[in-house]
N, C-alpha and C positions, 0 to 999 in steps of 0.2 A: 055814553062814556066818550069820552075826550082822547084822542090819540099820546097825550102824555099819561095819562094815566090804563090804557091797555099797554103801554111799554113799562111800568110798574109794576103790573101785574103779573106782567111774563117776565120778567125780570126776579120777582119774588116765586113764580113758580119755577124756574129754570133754578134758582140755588136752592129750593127746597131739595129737588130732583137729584142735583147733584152728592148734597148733604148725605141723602138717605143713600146713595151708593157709595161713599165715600164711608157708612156705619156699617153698611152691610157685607164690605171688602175686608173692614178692620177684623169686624165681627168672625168673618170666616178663616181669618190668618192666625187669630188666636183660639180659636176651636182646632185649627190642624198643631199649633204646637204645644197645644196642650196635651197629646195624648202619648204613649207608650207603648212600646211588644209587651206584654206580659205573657211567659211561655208558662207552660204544665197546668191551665182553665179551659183551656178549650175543650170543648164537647167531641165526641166522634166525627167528623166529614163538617167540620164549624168553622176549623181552622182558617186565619185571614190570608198565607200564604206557605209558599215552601216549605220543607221540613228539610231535616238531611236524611230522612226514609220517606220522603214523597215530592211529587215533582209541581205539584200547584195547590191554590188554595181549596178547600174541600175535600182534601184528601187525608187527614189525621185518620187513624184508624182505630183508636181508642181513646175515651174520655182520659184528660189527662195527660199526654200524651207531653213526655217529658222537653220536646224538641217542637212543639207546634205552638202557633200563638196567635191569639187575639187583639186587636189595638183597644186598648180602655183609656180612660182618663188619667193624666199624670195622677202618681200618687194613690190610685187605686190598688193597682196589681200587690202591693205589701200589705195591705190588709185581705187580698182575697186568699184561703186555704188554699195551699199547692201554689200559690203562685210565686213567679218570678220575674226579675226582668231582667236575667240572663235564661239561657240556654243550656238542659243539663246533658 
């Protein structure tokens, strides 16, 4: 190969490279704002965080648990039973 065409080459792999992290940035920014609290699903000790009767995540103390929450997909939490996305 010819030195104009190894600067071609790497030139095509350097924006490929770039590309795929420029999808995989996008990709992760719209998977975080996609999702939502949905309070009163979570399992016993499931919980994603704080409650206002516990002080971190894993700590619900009963399924259901009116004041604990899980992050699910927008738009989920109203079709799951018990679920909310407020705080009861």
């Amino acid at each position: 190969m010819n030195k104009a065409t190894n600067i071609a080459l790497a030139t095509a792999v350097t924006g490929l490279i770039a590309l795929a992290g420029t999808a995989a940035t996008t990709a992760t920014a719209v998977a975080a704002e996609a999702k939502e609290k949905c309070y009163g699903v979570a399992k016993a000790g499931k919980n994603d965080c704080a409650t206002k009767t516990s002080s971190c995540a894993g700590t619900s103390k009963v399924d259901g648990q009116k004041d604990a929450f899980i992050m699910v997909p927008k738009g989920l939490c109203d079709r799951l039973a018990g679920g909310s996305t407020e705080s009861k």
